[in-house]
KOLBA-339309 format. One record per residue (C-alpha): x, y, z; residue number from 1. Coordinates in Angstrom, 1 decimal. Example, Ala and Ser with C-alpha at 12.3 -4.5 7.8 and 13.67 -1.06 7.14 Angstrom:
BEGIN
       x       y       z  pos
    12.3    -4.5     7.8    1
    13.7    -1.1     7.1    2
This chain:
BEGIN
       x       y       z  pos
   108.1    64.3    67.6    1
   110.6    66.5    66.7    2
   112.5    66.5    62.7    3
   115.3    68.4    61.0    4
   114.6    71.2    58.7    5
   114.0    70.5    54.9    6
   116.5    72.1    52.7    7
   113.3    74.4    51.2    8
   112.0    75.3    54.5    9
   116.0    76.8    55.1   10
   115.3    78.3    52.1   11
   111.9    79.8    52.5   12
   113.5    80.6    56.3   13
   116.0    82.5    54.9   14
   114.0    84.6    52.4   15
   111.8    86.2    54.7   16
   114.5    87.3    56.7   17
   115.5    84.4    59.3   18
   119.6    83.3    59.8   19
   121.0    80.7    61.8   20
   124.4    80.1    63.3   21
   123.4    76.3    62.2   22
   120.4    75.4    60.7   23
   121.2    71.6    61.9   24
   120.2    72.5    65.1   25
   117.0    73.9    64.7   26
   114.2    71.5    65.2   27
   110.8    71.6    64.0   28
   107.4    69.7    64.8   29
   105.6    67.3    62.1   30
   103.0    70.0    60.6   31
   105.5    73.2    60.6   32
   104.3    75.5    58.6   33
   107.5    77.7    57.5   34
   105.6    80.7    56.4   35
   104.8    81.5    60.0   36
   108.5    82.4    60.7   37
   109.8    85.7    59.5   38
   112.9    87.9    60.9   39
   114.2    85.5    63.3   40
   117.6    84.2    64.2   41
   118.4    81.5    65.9   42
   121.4    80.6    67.8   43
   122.3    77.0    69.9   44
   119.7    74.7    70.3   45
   115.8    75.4    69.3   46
   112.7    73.9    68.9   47
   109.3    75.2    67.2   48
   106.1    73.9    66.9   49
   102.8    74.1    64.6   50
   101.8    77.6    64.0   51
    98.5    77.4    62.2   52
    95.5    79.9    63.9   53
    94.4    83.2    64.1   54
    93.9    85.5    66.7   55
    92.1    87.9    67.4   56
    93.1    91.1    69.1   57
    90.9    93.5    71.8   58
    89.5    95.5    69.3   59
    89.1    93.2    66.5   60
    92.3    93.0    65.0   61
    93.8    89.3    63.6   62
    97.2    88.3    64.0   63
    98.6    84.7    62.8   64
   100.9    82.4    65.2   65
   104.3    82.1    64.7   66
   108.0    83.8    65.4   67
   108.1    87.6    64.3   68
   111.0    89.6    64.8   69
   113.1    87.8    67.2   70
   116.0    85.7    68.3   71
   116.0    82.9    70.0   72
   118.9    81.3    71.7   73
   118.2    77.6    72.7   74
   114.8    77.6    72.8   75
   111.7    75.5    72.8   76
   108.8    77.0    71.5   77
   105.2    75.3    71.7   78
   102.7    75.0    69.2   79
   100.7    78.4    68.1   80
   102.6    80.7    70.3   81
   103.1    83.8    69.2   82
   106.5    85.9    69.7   83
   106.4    89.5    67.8   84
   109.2    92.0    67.7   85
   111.8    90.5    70.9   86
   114.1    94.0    71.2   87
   117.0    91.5    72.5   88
   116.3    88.2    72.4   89
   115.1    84.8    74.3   90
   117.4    82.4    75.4   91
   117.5    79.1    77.5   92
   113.4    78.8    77.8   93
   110.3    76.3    76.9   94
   107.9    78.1    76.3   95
   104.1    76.8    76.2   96
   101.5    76.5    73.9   97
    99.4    79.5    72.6   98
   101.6    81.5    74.6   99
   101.6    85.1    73.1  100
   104.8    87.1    73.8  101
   104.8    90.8    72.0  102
   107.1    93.6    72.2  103
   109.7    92.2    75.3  104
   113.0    93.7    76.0  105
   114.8    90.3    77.0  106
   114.2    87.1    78.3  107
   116.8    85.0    79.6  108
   118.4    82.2    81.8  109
   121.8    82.5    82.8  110
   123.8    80.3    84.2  111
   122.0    77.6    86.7  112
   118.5    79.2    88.5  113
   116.6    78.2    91.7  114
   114.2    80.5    90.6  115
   113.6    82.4    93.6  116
   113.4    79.0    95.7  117
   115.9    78.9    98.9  118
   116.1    82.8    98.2  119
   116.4    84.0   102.8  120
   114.2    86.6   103.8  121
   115.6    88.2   106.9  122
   111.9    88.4   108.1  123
   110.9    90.6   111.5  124
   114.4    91.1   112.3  125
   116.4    93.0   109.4  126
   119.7    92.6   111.2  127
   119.3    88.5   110.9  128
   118.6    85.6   113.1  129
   115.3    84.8   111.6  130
   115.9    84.5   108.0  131
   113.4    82.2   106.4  132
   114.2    81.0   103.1  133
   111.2    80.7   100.8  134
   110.1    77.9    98.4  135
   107.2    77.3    96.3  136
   104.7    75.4    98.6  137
   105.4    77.4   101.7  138
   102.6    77.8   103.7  139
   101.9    80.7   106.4  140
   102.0    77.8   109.4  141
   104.8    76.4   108.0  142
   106.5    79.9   108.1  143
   105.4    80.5   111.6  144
   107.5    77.4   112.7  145
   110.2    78.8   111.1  146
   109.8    82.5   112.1  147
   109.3    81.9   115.9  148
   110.6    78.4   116.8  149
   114.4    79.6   117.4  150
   114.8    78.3   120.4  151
   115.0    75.0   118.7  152
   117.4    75.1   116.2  153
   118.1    71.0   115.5  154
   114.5    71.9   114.2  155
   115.0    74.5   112.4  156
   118.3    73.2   110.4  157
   116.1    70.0   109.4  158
   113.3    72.1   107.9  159
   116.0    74.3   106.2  160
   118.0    71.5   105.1  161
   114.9    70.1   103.5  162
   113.8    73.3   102.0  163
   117.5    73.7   100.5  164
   116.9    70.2    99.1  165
   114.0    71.4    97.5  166
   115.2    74.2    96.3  167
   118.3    72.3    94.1  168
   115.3    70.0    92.9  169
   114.3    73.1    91.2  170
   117.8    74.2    89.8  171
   118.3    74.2    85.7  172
   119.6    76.1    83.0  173
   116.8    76.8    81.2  174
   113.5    78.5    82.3  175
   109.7    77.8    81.6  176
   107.3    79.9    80.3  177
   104.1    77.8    80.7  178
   101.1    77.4    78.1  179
    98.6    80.4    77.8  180
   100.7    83.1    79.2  181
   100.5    86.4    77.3  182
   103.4    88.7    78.0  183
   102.8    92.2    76.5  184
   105.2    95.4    76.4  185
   107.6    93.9    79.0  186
   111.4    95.1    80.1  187
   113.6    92.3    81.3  188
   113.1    89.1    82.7  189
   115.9    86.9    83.7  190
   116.2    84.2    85.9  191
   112.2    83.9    86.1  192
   109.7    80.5    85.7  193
   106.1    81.7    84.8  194
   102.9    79.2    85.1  195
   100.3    78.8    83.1  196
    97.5    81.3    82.2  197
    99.9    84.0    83.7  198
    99.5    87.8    82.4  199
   102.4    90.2    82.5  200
   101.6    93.6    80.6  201
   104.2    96.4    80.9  202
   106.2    94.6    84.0  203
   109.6    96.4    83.9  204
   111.8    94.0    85.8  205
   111.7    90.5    87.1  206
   114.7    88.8    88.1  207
   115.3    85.4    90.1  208
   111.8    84.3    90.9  209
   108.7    81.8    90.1  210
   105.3    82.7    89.5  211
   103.2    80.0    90.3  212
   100.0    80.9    87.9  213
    97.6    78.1    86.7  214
    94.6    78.3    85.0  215
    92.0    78.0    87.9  216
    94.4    80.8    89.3  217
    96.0    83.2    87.2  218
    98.4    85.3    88.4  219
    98.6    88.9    86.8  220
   101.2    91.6    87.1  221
   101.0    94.9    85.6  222
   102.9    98.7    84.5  223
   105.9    99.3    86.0  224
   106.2    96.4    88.4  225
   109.2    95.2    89.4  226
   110.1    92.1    91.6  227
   113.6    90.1    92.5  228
   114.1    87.6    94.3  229
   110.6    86.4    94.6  230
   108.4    83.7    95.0  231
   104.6    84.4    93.8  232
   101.9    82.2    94.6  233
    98.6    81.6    92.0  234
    96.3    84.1    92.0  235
    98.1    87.2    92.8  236
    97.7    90.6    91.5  237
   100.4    93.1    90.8  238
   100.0    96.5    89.2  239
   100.8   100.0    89.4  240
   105.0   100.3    89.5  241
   104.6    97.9    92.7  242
   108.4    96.8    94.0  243
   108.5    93.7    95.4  244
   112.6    92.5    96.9  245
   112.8    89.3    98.8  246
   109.4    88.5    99.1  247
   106.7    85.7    99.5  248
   103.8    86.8    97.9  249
   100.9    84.1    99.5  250
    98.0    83.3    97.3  251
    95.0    85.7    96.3  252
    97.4    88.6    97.2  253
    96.8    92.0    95.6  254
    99.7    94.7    95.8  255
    99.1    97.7    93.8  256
    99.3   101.9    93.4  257
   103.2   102.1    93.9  258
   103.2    99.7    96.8  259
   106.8    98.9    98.0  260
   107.4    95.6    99.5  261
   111.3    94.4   101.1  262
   112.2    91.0   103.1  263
   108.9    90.6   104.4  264
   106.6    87.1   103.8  265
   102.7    87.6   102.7  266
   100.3    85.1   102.7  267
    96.5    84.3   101.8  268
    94.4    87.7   100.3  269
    96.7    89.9   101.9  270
    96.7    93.3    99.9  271
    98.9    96.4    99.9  272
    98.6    99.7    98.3  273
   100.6   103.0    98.1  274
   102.2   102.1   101.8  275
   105.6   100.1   102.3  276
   106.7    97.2   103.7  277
   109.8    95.7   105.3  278
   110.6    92.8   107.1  279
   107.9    91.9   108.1  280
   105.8    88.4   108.4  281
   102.3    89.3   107.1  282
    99.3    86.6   107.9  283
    96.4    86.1   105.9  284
    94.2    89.5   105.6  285
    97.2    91.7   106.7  286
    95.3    94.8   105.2  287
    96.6    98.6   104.3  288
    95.2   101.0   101.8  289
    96.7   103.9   102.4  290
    99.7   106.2   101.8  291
   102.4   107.2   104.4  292
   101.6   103.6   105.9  293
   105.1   101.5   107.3  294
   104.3    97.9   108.3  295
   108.1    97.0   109.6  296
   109.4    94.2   111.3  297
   106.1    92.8   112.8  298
   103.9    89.7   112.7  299
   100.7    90.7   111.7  300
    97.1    88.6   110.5  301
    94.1    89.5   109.6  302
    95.2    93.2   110.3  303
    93.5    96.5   109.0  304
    96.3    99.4   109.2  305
    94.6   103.1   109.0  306
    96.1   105.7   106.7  307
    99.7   106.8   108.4  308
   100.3   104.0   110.9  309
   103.7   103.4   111.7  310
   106.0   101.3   114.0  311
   109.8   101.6   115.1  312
   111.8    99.2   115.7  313
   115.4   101.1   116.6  314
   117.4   100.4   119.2  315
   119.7   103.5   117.9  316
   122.9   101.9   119.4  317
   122.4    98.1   118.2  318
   120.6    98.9   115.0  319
   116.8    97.6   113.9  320
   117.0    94.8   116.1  321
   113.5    95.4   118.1  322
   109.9    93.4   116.9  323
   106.8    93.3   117.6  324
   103.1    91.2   117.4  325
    99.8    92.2   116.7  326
    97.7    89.5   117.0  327
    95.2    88.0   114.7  328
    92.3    91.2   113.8  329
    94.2    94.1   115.5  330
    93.8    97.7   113.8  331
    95.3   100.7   113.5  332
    93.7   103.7   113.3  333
    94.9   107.2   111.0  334
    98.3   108.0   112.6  335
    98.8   105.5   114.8  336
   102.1   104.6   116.2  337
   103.7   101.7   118.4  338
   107.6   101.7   119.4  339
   108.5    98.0   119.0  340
   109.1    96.2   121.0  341
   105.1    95.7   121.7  342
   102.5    93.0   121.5  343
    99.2    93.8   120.8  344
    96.2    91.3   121.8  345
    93.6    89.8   119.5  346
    91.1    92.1   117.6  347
    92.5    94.7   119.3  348
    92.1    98.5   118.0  349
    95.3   100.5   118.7  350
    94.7   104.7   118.7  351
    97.2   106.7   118.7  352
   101.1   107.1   119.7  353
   102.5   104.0   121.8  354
   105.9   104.2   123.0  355
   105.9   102.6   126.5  356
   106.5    98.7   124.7  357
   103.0    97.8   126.0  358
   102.0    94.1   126.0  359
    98.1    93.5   125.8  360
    98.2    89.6   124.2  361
    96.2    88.2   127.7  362
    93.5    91.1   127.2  363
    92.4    90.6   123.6  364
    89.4    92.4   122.2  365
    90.6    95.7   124.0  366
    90.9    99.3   122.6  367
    94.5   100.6   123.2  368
    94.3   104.5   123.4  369
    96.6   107.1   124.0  370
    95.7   109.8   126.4  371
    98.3   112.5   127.3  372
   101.3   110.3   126.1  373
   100.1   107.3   128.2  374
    98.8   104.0   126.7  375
    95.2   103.3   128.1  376
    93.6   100.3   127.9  377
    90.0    99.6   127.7  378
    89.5    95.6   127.8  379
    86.9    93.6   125.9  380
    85.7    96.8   124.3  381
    85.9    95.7   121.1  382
    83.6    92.5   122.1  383
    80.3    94.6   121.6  384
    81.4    96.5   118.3  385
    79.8    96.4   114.9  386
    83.7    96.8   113.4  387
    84.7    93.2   115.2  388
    81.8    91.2   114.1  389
    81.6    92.8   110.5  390
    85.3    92.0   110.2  391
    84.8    88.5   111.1  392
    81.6    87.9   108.7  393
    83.4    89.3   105.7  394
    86.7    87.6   106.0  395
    85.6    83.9   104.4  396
    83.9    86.2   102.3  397
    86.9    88.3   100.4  398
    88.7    85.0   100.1  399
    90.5    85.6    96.6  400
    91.8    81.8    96.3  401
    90.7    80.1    93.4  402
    93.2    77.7    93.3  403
    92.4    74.5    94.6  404
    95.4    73.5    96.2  405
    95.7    75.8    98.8  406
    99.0    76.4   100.8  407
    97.4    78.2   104.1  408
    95.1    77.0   106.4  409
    92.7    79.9   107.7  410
    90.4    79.5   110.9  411
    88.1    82.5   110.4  412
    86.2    81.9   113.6  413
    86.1    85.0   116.2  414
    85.9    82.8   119.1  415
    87.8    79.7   119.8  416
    90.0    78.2   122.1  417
    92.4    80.4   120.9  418
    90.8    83.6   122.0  419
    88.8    82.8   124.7  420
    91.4    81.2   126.8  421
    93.2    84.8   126.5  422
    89.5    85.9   127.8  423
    89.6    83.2   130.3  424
    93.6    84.8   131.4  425
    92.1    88.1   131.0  426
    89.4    87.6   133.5  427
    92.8    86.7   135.9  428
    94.4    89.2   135.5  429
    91.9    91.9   136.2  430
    91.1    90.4   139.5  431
    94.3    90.2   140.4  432
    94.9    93.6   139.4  433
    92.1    94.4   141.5  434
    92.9    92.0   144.5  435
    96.5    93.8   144.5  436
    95.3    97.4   144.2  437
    92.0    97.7   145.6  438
    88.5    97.7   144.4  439
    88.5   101.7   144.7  440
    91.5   102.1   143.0  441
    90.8   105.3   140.4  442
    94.1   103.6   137.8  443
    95.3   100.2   137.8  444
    98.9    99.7   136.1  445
    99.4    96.5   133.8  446
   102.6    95.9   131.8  447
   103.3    99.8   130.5  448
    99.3   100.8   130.4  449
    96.9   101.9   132.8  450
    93.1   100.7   133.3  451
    90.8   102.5   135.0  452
    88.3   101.4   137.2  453
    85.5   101.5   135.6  454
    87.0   100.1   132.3  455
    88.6    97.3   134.1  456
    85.0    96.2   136.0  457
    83.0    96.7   132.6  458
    86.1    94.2   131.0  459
    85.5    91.4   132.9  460
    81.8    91.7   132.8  461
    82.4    91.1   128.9  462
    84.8    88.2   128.9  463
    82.7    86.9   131.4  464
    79.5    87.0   128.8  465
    82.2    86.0   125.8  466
    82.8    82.8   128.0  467
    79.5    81.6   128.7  468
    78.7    82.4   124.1  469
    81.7    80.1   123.4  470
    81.4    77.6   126.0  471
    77.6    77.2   125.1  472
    78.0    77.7   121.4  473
    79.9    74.4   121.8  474
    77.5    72.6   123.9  475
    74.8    73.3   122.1  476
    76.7    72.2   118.5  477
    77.7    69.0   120.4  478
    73.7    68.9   121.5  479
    72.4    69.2   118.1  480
    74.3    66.5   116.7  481
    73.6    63.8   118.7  482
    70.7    61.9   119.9  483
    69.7    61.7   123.3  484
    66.7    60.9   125.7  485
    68.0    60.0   129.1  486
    71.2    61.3   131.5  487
    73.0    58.4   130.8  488
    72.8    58.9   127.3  489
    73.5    62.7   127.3  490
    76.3    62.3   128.9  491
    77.6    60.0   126.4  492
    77.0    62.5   124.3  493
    78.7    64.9   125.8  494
    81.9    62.8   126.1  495
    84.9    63.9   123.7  496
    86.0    61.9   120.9  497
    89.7    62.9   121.5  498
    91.9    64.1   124.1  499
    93.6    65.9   122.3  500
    93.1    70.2   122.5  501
    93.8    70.2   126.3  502
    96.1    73.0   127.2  503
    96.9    76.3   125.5  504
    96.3    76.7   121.9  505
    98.6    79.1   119.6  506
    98.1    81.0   116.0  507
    99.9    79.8   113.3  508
    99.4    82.7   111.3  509
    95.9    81.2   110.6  510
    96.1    77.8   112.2  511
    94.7    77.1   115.0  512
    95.8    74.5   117.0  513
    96.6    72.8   120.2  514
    99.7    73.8   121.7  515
   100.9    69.8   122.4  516
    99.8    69.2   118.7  517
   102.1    71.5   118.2  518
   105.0    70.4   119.9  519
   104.5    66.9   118.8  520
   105.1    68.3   115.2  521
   108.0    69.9   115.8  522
   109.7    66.5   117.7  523
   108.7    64.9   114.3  524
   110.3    67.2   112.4  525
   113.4    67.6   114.7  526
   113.9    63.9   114.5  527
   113.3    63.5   110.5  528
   110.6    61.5   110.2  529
   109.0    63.9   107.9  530
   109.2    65.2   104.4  531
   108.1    68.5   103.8  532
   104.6    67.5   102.1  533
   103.6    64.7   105.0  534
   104.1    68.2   107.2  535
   101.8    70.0   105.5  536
    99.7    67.1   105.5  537
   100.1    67.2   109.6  538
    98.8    70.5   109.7  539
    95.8    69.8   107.0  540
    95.0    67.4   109.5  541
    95.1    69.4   112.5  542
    93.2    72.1   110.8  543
    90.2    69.0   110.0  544
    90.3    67.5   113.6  545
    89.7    71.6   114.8  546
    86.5    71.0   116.2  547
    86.7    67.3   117.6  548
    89.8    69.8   119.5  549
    87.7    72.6   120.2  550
    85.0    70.7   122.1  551
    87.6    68.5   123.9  552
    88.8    72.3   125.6  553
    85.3    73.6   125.8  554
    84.3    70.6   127.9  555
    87.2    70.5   130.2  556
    86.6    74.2   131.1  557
    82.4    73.1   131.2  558
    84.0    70.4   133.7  559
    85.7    73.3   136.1  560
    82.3    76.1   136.0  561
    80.2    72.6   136.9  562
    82.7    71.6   139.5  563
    82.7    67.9   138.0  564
    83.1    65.5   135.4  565
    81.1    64.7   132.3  566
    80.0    61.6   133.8  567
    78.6    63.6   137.0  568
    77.0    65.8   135.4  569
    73.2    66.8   136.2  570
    70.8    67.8   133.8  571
    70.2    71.6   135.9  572
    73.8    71.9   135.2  573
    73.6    71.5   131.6  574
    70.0    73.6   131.6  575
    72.0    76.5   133.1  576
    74.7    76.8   130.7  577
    72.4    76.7   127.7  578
    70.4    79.4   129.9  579
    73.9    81.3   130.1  580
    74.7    81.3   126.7  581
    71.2    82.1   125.6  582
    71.3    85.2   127.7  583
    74.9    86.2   126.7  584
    74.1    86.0   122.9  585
    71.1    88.2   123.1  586
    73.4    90.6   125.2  587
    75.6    90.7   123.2  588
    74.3    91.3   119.7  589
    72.3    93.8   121.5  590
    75.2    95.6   122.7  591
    76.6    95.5   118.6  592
    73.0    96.8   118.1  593
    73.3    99.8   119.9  594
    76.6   100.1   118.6  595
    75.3   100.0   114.8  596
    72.8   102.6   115.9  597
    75.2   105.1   116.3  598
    76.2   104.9   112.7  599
    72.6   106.8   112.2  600
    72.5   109.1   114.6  601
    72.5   112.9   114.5  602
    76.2   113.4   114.5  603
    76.3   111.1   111.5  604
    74.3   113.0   109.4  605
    76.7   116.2   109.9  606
    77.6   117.2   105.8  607
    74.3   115.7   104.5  608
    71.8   117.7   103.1  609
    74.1   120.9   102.9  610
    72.2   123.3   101.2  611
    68.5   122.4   103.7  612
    67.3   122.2   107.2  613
    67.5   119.3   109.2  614
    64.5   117.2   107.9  615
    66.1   117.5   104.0  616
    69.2   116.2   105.9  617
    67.3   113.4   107.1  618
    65.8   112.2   103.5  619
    69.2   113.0   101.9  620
    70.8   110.3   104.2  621
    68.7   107.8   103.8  622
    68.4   107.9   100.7  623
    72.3   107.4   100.5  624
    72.9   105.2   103.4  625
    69.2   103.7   104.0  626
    67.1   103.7   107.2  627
    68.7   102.0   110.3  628
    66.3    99.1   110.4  629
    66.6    98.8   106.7  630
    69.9    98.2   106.7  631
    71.4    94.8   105.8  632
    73.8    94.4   109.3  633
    71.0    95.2   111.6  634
    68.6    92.7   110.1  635
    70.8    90.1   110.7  636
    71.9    90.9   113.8  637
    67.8    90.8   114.9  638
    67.4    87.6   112.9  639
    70.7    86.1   114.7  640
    68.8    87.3   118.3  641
    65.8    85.4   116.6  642
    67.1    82.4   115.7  643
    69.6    81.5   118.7  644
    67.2    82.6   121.3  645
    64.7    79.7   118.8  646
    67.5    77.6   118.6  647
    68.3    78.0   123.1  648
    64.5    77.0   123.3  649
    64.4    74.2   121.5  650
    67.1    72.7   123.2  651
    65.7    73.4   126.8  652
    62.7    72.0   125.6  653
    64.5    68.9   124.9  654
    66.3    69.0   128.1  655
    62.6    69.2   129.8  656
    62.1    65.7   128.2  657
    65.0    63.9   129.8  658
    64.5    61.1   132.0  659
């Protein structure tokens, strides 16, 4: 509850310093202490609260709550806040309790603010056509749809006209600062709605934008940093004269040491530092350290970019019109370069200077290398590295999300249906390469590379052995969790419990899903049966259901290498693909054994022990980087050989059993 002044509070007000263009419209709270408001003026409409606790300082020094030095134009100010020395003044804001606002340039509303929401980002394409306008609760597989389903625009105007809808929701005059925010040594900040628990120290600019900080998730932003036109997600951290223009900035998101970000989307734990940004959609884990580094009008996801990578996407005569798509765990290595437009297949890794518009997206896990200006491609390579597999273990790992409502929906598994049925087209297209060319063939062309012979025989050898690890990872899961003794009763067992996840299966930016899930989302949509949160609820629930999917596709391609159905199958059938997958496991962490061993090998000691002989350079790198069988990796890739070739065992011992 709110009251008028007292005619000796005005008084005491106006002793120490405070003036109002009428005191009648300055409200106070029941427990107003006036003491605690000194050098203030106040203008329109305000409202302060109780302002009776100390503080105390880094350092040890006490300040009391209250308004110091300031003025405050239509304001609501919660109890024990503290606001100290405002250079211009705050006007058209609520702001929290034991919010602590010190040494600010300006903070102001003006005019009616969306706050960033509805705000179109001209993603991948900075000459138009895909502009996504951004809102609060957008997630990265909401974006997706968005980004790439052009071709059906009755869907796209009624996810934009509900977006737009959203985005009025949000319209006011006056702003929110929310309850223990501190914001400390700060330039201007107009048009801006800041959450709770947020921390801005030495921001310079923010203008038209929402920061979406909560206390299980607060969002920090530091010297120098300037955003507009923004949308930031909880948890995010900005520092180090960061620029941030038309931007969603996803959850768990660091951007720091000068990073410039334009038009481009950014979503769960990506991070950016010194490089730039523009116009480009960045999945979760879109990763790049480094300086001289240009992500530009691309879709990327759980990308690492190497120091100096770069992409083009000129036409020269048309403008920036070209894109291009690396798909989920690509990398770039130190000076790498790729004229757009290009696709780049799964946990790929691209070396080198790529201007021939290659397309690799049905050979995934290959190494894209240039070799005398040509793009050669080595497929499946990157099957049998230590790189692939560490990536994939320390993903769920680096999640920054504390909140826990979160917006994306990440599938951090290295096979699925996703990537193997690209292994599964893979495994096509090399024999047809080869059934075209010849099996002597020194060079095989494919869509602006070249394969060699050998590369493209060693290729299919390792889809083939990825194949048999996902197909029997699968069966086996679907094994352990049931209970069976006879035929009949396995294959029961073995029956899907949905059948839905037939088909293809796309990446949405993190998502994945079946394909006809898909689609049947989109009619929804198209037709307006859904609101904007029952969508997201559609794709929580197809992100749940991803492994009653996932067996439903593994079983159907079981049903083609058996040459029958479930309920045909024999049990020497089902003992030879647990055989299979129990032989391709142990190959293949043997193969990322071999490969880890090379990270201790002669050539890898090269700089250590500089001033001794070769045995001193032995003990000095160990003692920095440890033995090879000491090492953390290469115990568990033994244990993992251990305990799936126990695990292959003990299910073909079960197998023996069955009547």
């Amino acid at each position: 509850m709110y009251r008028k002044l007292s005619q000796q509070e005005i008084a005491q007000l106006e002793s120490q310093g405070c003036k109002a263009t009428n005191w009648e419209d300055v409200e106070v709270a029941e427990g107003f202490d006036a003491r605690f408001v000194r050098h203030t003026n106040f203008s329109g409409h305000n409202r302060l609260g109780v302002y009776g606790k100390e503080r105390e300082l880094p350092g040890g020094i006490k300040i009391h709550t209250g308004i110091y030095h300031a003025m405050l134009h239509n304001c609501e100010v919660g109890n024990e806040a503290h606001l100290y020395n405002i250079h211009n003044y705050i006007a058209n804001y609520y702001i929290g309790d034991n919010t602590c606002i010190e040494n600010v340039n300006a903070i102001l509303v003006d005019g009616t603010s969306t706050f960033g929401n509805g705000v179109r980002v001209p993603v991948m394409n900075e000459g138009g056509g895909r502009e996504i306008p951004i809102f609060n609760e957008l997630s990265a597989s909401l974006a997706y749809i968005l980004t790439l389903y052009r071709h059906r625009p009755k869907m796209i105007q009624e996810l934009e006209r509900q977006i737009e809808a959203y985005a009025q929701e949000q319209a006011s005059d006056h702003g929110y600062i929310g309850s223990n925010v501190r914001i400390l040594n700060c330039g201007s900040i107009k048009n801006v709605k800041i959450g709770d628990y947020a921390e801005l120290t030495g921001v310079s600019r923010l203008k038209n934008g929402t920061i979406n900080s909560n206390e299980a998730a607060p969002v920090h932003l530091g010297s120098g940093v300037k955003c507009t036109d923004f949308i930031i997600a909880s948890g995010v951290e900005i520092g180090d004269s960061t620029l941030v223009d038309k931007c969603f900035v996803g959850q768990g998101c660091i951007f720091d040491k000068h990073y410039s970000a334009g038009e481009s989307l950014f979503f769960s734990n990506c991070q950016g530092m010194h490089g730039e940004a523009c116009a480009i959609f960045a999945g979760p884990y879109t990763v790049t350290h480094h300086k001289s580094t240009l992500l530009i009008a691309g879709m990327f996801s759980f990308l690492n970019a190497g120091s100096g990578s770069n992409q083009s996407n000129h036409m020269y005569k048309l403008g920036p019109i070209h894109q291009g798509i690396a798909e989920r765990g690509a990398k770039t290595t130190s000076d790498s370069y790729l004229l757009w437009p290009s696709k780049v297949g799964a946990f790929s890794l691209v070396m080198g200077r790529h201007t021939h518009h290659a397309d690799t997206s049905d050979l995934p896990f290959s190494y894209l290398i240039e070799n005398n200006s040509e793009s050669y491609l080595v497929p499946g390579a990157n099957l049998r590295t230590v790189g692939t597999i560490r990536d994939a273990q320390k993903w769920p790992k680096r999640d920054n999300r504390k909140d826990p409502h979160k917006l994306d929906l990440i599938n951090f598994n290295l096979l699925s249906p996703y990537t193997v049925q690209k292994m599964w087209r893979g495994r096509e297209v090399l024999d047809e390469l080869q059934a075209l060319s010849g099996e002597n063939t020194e060079v095989y062309g494919y869509k602006n590379c070249k394969i060699r012979n050998s590369s493209l025989r060693h290729g299919r050898e390792l889809y083939t052995i990825g194949i048999q690890k996902f197909l029997g990872n699968s069966l086996i899961s679907r094994l352990e969790k049931s209970e069976w003794s006879t035929i009949d009763e396995l294959r029961a067992a073995l029956r899907p419990d949905s059948s839905v996840g037939l088909g293809n299966w796309v990446d949405m930016a993190g998502l994945l899903a079946p394909k006809g899930e898909v689609k049947r989302l989109l009619d929804d949509i198209e037709s307006g049966k859904l609101t904007l949160e029952e969508m997201q609820a559609r794709l929580v629930e197809m992100h749940a259901n991803y492994y009653s999917y996932e067996w439903t596709w593994a079983l159907d391609k079981l049903e083609k290498v058996w040459g029958c159905d479930v309920d045909h199958v024999t049990l020497e059938q089902v003992r030879k693909a647990v055989e299979e997958w129990k032989t391709a496991v142990v190959s293949l962490d043997k193969m990322v054994y071999n490969d880890a061993r090379k990270e201790f090998d002669l050539n890898s000691q090269t700089g250590f022990g500089v001033d001794g002989d070769r045995e001193q350079a032995e003990a000095d790198f160990e003692e920095v980087r440890g033995s090879f069988e000491s090492n953390s990796f290469v115990k568990a890739v033994l244990e993992h050989i251990e305990k799936k070739t126990a695990l292959g065992n003990k299910i073909l011992e079960k197998l023996s059993k069955v009547k």
